[in-house]
C-alpha positions, 0 to 999 in steps of 0.5 A: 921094653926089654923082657928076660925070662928067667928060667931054672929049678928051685934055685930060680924059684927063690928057695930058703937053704934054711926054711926051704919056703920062698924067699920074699919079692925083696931077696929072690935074685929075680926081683932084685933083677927087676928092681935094679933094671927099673921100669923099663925091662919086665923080669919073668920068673920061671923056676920049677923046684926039682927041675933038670936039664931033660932027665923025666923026674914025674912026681905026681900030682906035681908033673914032670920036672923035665926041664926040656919038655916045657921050655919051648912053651914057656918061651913061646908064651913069653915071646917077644924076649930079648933075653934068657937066663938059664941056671940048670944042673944042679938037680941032675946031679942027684946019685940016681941020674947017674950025670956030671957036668960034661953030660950036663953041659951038652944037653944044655946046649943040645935041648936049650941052646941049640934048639933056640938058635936052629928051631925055636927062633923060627917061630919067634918074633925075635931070637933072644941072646942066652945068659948061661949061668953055672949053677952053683957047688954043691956040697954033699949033705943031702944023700941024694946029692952024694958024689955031687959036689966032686962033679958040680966042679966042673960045672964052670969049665963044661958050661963056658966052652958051651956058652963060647961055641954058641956065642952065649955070655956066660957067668960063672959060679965064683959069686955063689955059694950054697947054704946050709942044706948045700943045694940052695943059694945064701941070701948073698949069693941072690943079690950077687947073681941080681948084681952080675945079671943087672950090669950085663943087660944093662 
């Protein structure tokens, strides 16, 4: 059995750009992933809301959204896996953080990417190959995202010459868009993103 972890922020997690409640096991690209890849392969869901690349966002009682502090355990509780999917970034470019996506793009490959290849795979049962998706562009609606959608252009341009240097495949963001709250993916954007993942691992 081949098993990917899925590993992002709310955007992995399944939130509605409507309702911001989860979307249901039939919309949610992980799902959809499961269901085209058939019994064969195991898809394993782990989105956190609010989560960055490695910015400390502490939230009590929720914890830390520090995406780089907890992936090497979820990994590692996963492993065996013959694949990652990394959709991060979006959250990072919040005002406050003060990030763009070249910033971004390197702590990608810095706390991910890097630190499977040359760490991590050391204690491994196997080293998985890393699918980098581009998260999607944002649109400034939300005051916390102001400035963002100017910056999430370069998502596309910074995270391929990443996922190049380190012989990641890479998926750009031309299949996503957000919804109405400018952050969340539509419905459509799900099955598209299920549909790019299913064909490449396939």
């Amino acid at each position: 059995m081949k098993r990917i972890l899925c590993y992002g922020d709310s955007n992995t997690w399944g939130t509605d750009d409507k309702t911001h409640n989860r979307l249901d096991e039939k919309t949610r690209f992980t799902k959809l992933l499961q269901k085209k890849l058939g019994k064969n392969f195991e898809v394993i869901e782990e989105g956190l809301r609010s989560r960055t690349l490695a910015i400390d966002d502490i939230k009590p009682p929720k914890g830390n959204r520090n995406g780089a502090s907890y992936f090497a355990q979820s990994v590692y509780t996963h492993d065996p896996l013959d694949y990652i999917v990394i959709m991060l970034g979006t959250n990072d470019l919040k005002n406050r953080f003060n990030k763009d996506a070249k910033m971004c793009a390197n702590d990608l490959e810095e706390f991910y990417i890097s630190f499977v290849k040359n760490t991590l795979s050391k204690v491994l049962v196997n080293t998985p190959q890393i699918i980098i998706v581009a998260p999607s562009l944002i649109k400034d609606i939300d005051q916390d995202f102001a400035g963002a959608e100017e910056k999430s252009k370069f998502f596309n341009e910074e995270y391929s010459k990443v996922a190049t240097k380190n012989n990641c495949i890479f998926i750009d963001n031309s299949i996503l868009e957000a919804g109405i709250d400018g952050v969340h993916l539509t419905i459509e954007s799900h099955k598209k993103l299920a549909d790019k993942l299913a064909s490449i691992i396939k």
